[in-house]
ChimeraX commands (.cxc) that place a marker at each C-alpha (Angstrom):
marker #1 position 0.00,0.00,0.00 radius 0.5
marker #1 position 2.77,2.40,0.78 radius 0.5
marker #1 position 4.33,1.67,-2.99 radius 0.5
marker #1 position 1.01,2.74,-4.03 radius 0.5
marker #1 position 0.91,6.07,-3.17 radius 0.5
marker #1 position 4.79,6.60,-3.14 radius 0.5
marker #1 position 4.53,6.05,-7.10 radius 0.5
marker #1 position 1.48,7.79,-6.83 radius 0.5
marker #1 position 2.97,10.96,-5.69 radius 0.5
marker #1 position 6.36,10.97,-7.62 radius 0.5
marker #1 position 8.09,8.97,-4.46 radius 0.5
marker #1 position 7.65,11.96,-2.90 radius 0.5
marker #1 position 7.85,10.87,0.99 radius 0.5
marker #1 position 6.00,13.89,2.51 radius 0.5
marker #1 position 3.26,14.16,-0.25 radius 0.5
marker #1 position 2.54,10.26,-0.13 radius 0.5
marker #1 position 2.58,10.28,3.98 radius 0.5
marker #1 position 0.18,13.05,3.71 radius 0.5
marker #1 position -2.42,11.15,1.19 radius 0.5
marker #1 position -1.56,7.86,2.60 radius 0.5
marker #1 position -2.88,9.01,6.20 radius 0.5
marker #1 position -5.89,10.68,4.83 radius 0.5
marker #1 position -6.76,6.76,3.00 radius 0.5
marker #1 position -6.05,5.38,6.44 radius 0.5
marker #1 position -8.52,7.14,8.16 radius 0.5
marker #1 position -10.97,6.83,5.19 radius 0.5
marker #1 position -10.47,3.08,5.50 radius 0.5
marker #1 position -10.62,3.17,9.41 radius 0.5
marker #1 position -14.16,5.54,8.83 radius 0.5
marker #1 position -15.67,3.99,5.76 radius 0.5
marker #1 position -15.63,0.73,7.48 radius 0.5
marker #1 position -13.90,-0.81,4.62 radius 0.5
marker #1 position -12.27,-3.63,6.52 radius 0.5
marker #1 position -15.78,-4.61,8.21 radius 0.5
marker #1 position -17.40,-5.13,4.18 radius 0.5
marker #1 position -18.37,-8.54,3.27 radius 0.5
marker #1 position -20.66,-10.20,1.08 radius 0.5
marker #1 position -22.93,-10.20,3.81 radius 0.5
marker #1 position -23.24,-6.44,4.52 radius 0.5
marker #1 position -23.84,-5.80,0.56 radius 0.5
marker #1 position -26.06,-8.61,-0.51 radius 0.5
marker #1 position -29.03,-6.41,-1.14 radius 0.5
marker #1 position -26.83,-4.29,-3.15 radius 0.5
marker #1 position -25.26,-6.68,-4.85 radius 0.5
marker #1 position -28.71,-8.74,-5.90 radius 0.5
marker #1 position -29.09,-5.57,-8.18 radius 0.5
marker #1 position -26.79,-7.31,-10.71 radius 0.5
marker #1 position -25.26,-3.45,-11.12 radius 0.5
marker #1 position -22.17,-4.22,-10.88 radius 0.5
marker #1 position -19.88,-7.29,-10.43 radius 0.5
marker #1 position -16.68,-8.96,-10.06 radius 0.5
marker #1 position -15.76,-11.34,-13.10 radius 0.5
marker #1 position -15.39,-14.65,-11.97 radius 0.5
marker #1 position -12.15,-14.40,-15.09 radius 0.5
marker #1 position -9.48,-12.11,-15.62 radius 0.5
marker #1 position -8.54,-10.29,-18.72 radius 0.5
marker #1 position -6.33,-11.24,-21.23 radius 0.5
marker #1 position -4.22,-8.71,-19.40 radius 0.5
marker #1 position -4.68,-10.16,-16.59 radius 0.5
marker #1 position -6.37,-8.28,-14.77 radius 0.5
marker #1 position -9.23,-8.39,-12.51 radius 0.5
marker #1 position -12.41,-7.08,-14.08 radius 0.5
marker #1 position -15.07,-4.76,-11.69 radius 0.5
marker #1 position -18.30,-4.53,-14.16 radius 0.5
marker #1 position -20.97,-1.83,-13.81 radius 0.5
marker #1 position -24.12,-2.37,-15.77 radius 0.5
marker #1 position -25.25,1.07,-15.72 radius 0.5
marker #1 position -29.00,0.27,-16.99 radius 0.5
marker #1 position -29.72,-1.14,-13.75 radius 0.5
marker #1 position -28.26,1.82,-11.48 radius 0.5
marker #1 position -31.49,3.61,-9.85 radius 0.5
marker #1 position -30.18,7.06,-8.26 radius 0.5
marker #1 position -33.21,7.63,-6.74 radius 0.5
marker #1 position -32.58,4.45,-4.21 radius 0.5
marker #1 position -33.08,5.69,-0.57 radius 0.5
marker #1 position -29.75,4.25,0.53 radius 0.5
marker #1 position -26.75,5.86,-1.44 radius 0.5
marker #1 position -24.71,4.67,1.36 radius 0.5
marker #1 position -25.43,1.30,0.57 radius 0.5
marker #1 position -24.43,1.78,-3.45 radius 0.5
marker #1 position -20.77,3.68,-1.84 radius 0.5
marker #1 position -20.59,0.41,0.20 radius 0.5
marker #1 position -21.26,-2.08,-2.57 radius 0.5
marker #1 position -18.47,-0.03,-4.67 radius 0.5
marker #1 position -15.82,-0.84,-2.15 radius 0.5
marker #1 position -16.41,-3.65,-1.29 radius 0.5
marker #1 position -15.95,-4.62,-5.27 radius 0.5
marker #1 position -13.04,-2.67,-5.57 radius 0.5
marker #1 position -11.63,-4.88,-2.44 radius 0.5
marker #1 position -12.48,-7.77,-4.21 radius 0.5
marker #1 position -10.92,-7.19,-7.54 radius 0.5
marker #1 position -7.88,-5.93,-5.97 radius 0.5
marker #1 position -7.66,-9.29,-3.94 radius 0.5
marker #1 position -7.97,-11.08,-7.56 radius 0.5
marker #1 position -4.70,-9.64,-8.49 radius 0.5
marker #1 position -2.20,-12.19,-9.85 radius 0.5
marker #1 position 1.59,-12.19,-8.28 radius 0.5
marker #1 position 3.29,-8.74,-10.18 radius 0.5
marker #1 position -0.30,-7.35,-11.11 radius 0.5
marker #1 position -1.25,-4.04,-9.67 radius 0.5
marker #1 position -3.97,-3.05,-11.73 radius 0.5
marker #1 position -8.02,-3.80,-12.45 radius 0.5
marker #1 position -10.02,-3.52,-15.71 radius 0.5
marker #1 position -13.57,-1.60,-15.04 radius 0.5
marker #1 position -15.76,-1.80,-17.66 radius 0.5
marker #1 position -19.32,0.25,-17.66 radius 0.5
marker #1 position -21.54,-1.48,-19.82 radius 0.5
marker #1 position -23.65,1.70,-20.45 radius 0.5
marker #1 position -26.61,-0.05,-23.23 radius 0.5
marker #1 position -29.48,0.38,-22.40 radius 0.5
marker #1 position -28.54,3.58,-20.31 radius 0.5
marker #1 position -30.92,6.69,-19.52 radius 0.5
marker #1 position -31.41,9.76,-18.14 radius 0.5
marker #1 position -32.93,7.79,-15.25 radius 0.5
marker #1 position -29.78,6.24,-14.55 radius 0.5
marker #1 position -27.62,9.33,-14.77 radius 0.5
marker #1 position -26.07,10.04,-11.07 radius 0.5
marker #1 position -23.31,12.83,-11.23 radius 0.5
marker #1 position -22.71,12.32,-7.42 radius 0.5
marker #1 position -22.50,9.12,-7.05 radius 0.5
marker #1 position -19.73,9.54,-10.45 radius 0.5
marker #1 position -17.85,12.05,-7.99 radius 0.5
marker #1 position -17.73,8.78,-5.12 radius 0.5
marker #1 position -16.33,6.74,-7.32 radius 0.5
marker #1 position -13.77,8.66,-9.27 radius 0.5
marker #1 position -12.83,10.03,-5.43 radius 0.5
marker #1 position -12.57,7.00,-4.29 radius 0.5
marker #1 position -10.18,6.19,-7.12 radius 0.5
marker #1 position -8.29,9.34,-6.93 radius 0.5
marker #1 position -7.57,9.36,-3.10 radius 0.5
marker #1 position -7.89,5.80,-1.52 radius 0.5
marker #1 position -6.61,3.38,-5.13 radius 0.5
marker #1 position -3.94,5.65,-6.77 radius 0.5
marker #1 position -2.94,3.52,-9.28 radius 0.5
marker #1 position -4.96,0.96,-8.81 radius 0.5
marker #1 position -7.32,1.58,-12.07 radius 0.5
marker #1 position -4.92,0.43,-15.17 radius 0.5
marker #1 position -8.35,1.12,-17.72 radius 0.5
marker #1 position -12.07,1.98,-18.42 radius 0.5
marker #1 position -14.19,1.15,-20.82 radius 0.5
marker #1 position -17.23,2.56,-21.42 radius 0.5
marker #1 position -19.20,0.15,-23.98 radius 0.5
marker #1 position -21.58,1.19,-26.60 radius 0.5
marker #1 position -22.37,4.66,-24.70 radius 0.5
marker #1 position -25.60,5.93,-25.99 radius 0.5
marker #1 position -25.49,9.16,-27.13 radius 0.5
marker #1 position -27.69,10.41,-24.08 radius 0.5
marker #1 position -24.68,9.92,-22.40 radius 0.5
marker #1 position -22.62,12.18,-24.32 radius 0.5
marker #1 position -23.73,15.05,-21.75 radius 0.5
marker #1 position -23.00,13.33,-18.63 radius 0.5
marker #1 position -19.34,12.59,-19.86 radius 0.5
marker #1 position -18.36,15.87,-20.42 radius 0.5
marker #1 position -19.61,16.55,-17.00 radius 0.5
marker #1 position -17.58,14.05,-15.44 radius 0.5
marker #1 position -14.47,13.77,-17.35 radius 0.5
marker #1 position -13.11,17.25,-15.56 radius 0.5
marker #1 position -13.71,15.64,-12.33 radius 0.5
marker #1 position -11.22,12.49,-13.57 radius 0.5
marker #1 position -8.01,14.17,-13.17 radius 0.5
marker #1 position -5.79,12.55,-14.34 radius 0.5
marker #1 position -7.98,9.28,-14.73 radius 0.5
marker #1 position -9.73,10.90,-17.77 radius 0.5
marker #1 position -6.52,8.73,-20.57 radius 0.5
marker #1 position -7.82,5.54,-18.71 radius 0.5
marker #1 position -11.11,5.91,-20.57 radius 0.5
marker #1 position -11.64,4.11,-23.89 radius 0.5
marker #1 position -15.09,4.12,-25.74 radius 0.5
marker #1 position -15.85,0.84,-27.55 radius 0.5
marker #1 position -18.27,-1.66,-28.52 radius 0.5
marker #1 position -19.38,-5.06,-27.49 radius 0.5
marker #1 position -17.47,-6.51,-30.19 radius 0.5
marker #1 position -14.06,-4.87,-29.07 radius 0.5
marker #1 position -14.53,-6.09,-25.81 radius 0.5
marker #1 position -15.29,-9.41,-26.88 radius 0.5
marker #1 position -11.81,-9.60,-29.46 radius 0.5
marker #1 position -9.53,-7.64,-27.56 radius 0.5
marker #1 position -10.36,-8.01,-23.68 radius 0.5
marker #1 position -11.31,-11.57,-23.31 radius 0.5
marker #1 position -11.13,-15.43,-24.58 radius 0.5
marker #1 position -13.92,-16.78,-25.53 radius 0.5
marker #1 position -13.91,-19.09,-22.22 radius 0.5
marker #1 position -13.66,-16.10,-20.13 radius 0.5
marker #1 position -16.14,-13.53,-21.58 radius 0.5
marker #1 position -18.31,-11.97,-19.07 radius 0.5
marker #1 position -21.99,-13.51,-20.14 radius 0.5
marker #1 position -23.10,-10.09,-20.24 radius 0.5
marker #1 position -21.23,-9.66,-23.66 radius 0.5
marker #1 position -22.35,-13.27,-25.30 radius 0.5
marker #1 position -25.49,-11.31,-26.52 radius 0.5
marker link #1:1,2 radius 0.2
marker link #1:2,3 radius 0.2
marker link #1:3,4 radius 0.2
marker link #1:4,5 radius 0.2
marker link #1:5,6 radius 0.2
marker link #1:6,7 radius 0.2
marker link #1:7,8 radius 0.2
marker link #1:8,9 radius 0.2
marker link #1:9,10 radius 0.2
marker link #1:10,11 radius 0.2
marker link #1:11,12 radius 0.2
marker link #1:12,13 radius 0.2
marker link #1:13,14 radius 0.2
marker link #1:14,15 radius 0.2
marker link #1:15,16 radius 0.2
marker link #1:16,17 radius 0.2
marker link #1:17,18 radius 0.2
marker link #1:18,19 radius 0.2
marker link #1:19,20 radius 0.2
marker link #1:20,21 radius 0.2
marker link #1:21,22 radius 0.2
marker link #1:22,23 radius 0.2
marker link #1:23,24 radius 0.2
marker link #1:24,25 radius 0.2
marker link #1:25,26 radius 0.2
marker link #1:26,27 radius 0.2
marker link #1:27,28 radius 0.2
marker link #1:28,29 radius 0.2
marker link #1:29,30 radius 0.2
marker link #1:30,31 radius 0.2
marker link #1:31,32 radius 0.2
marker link #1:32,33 radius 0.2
marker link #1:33,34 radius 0.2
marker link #1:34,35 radius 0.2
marker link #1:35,36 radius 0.2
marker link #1:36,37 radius 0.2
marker link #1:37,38 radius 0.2
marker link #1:38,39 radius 0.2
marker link #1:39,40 radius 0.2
marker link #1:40,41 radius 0.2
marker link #1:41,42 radius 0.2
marker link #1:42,43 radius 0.2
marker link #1:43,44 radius 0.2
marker link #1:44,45 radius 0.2
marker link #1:45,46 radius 0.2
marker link #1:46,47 radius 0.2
marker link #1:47,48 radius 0.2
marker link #1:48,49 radius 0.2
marker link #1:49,50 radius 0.2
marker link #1:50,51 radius 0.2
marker link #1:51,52 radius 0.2
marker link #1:52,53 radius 0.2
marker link #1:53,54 radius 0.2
marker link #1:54,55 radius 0.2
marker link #1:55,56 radius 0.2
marker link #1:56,57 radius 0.2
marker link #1:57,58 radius 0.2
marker link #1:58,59 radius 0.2
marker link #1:59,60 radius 0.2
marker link #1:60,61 radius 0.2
marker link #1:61,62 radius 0.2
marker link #1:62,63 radius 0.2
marker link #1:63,64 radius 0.2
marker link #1:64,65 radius 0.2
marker link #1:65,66 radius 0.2
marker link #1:66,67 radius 0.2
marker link #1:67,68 radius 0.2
marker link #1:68,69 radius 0.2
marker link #1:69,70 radius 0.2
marker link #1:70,71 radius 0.2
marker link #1:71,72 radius 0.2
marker link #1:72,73 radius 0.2
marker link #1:73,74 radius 0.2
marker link #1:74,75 radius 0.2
marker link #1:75,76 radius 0.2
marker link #1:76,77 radius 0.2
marker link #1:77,78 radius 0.2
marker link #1:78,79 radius 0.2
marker link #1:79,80 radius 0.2
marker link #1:80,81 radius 0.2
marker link #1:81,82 radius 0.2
marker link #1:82,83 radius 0.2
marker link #1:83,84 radius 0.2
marker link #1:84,85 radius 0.2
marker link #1:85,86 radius 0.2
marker link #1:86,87 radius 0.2
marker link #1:87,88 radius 0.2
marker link #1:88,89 radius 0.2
marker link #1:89,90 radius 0.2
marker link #1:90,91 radius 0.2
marker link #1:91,92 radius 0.2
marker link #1:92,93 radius 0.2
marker link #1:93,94 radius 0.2
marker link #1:94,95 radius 0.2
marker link #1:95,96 radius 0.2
marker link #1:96,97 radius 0.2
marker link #1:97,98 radius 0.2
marker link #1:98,99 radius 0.2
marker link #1:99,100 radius 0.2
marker link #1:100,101 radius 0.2
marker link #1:101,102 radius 0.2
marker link #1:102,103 radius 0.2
marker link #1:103,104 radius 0.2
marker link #1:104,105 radius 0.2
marker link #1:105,106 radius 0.2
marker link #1:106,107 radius 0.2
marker link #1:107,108 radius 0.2
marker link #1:108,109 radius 0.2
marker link #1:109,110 radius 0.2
marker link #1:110,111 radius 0.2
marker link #1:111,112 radius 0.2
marker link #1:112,113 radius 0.2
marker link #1:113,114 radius 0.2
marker link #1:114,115 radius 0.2
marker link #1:115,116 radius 0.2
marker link #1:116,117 radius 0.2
marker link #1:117,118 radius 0.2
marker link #1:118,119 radius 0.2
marker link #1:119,120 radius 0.2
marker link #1:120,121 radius 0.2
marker link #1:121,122 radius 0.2
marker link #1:122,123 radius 0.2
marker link #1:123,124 radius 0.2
marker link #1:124,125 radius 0.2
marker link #1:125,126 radius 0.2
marker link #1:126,127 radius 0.2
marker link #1:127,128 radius 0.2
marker link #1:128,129 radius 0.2
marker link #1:129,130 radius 0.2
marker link #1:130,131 radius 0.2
marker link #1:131,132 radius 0.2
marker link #1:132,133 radius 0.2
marker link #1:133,134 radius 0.2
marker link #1:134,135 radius 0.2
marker link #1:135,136 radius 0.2
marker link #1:136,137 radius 0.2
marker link #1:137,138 radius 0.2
marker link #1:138,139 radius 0.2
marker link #1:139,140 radius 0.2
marker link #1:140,141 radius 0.2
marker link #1:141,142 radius 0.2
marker link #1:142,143 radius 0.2
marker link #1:143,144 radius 0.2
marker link #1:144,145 radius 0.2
marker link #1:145,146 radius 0.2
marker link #1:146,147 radius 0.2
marker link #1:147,148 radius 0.2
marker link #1:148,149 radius 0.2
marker link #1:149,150 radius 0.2
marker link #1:150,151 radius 0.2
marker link #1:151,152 radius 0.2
marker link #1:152,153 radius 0.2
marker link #1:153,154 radius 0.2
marker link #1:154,155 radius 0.2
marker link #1:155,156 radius 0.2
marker link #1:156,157 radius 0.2
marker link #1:157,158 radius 0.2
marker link #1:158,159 radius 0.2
marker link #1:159,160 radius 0.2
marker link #1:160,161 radius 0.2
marker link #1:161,162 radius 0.2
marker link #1:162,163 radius 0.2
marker link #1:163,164 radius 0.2
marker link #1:164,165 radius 0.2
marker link #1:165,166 radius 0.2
marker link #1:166,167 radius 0.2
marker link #1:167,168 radius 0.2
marker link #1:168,169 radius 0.2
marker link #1:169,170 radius 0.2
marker link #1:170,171 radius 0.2
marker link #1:171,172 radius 0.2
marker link #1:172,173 radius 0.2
marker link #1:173,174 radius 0.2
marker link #1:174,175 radius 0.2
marker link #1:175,176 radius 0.2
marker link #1:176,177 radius 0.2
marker link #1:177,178 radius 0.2
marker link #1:178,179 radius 0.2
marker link #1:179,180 radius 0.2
marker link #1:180,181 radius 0.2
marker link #1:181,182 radius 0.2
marker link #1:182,183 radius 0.2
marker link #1:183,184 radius 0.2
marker link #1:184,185 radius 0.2
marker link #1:185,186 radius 0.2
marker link #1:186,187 radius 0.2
marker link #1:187,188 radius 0.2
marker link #1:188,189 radius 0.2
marker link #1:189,190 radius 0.2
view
C-alpha cells in the first residue's frame, strides 16, 4: 500500500505520507475492513455491478458496472458507496503475483437519463483518486448511448488525471480484444 501512493505521488515521501494518512482514516471511517458479502447482498442482488469470476487477457481483474440497472433515486446511497468498495476490495484481492492493476468496464446499453447520477460519479472517481492511486490500469465505457454524451463531459473534468484511462468501444471490441472466448463476461455473449 505504501508503494502505491509513493509512485502515486512521484516517491515523494512527505506528499505520499500526507495522502496515505488521509486513506487510512478513510479506510478506518468507511468501514472498509468490516465489508463482506454479507453487509452488501441487497446491493449486490441488483446485478449493477460485479466482479468477473475471469481475468482479462491482461490479466487483470475485471469490476463490471451495468449502468442500466443503477437507480439514483434508491433511498440508501450509502449502501451503493458500500457495494463499490467492497468490489473494488475484491478485484484488488484477484490480483495475480506482479499485477497491480483492475479492468472496469461500464456497460452503459441500455442507459438513460434515469440512470444518470453525477454524485454518485464524484464517489467513485474520489474513491479512485484518493484511496486506489494507481490501482485503475483502464475503463471502458461500452456502446455509450449518445444520451450519455452530456454526462461525460460533465464528469471527465472531475477524472483528473484518470480521464486517458477511458476508452469508448463496442461489445465486439470487448469481446476480441479483452477476453477469450472461455472467459467472456456472459453479459457480452449477446
Amino acid at each position: 500500500m505504501i508503494l502505491w501512493y509513493l509512485k502515486d505521488r512521484r516517491f515523494s515521501v512527505e506528499e505520499a505520507c500526507g495522502k496515505l494518512t488521509k486513506a487510512i482514516r478513510w479506510r478506518q471511517d468507511f468501514g472498509v475492513s468490516k465489508l463482506s458479502e454479507a453487509s452488501v447482498k441487497r446491493m449486490a442482488k441488483t446485478g449493477k455491478a460485479f466482479v468477473h469470476d475471469s481475468l482479462d487477457v491482461f490479466g487483470r481483474p475485471v469490476l463490471i458496472v451495468v449502468a442500466k440497472k443503477h437507480n439514483p433515486a434508491m433511498p440508501d446511497v450509502t449502501e451503493t458507496e458500500r457495494l463499490c468498495v467492497f468490489l473494488i476490495e475484491k478485484a484488488l484481492n484477484k490480483l495475480p503475483a506482479g499485477r497491480e492493476e483492475i479492468l472496469g468496464i461500464f456497460d452503459l446499453r441500455g442507459f438513460g437519463t434515469e440512470n444518470a447520477d453525477l454524485k454518485f460519479l464524484t464517489f467513485l472517481f474520489d474513491v479512485f483518486y484518493y484511496y486506489y492511486p494507481r490501482r485503475l490500469g483502464q475503463v471502458l465505457f461500452v456502446d455509450a448511448p449518445f444520451i450519455f454524451q452530456p454526462l461525460w463531459q460533465l464528469a471527465k473534468p472531475l477524472l483528473k488525471s484518470y480521464a486517458s484511462l477511458v476508452k469508448f468501444c463496442s461489445m465486439d471490441t470487448v469481446r476480441k480484444d479483452y477476453f477469450t472466448e472461455e472467459t467472456l463476461p456472459a453479459i457480452f455473449r449477446k
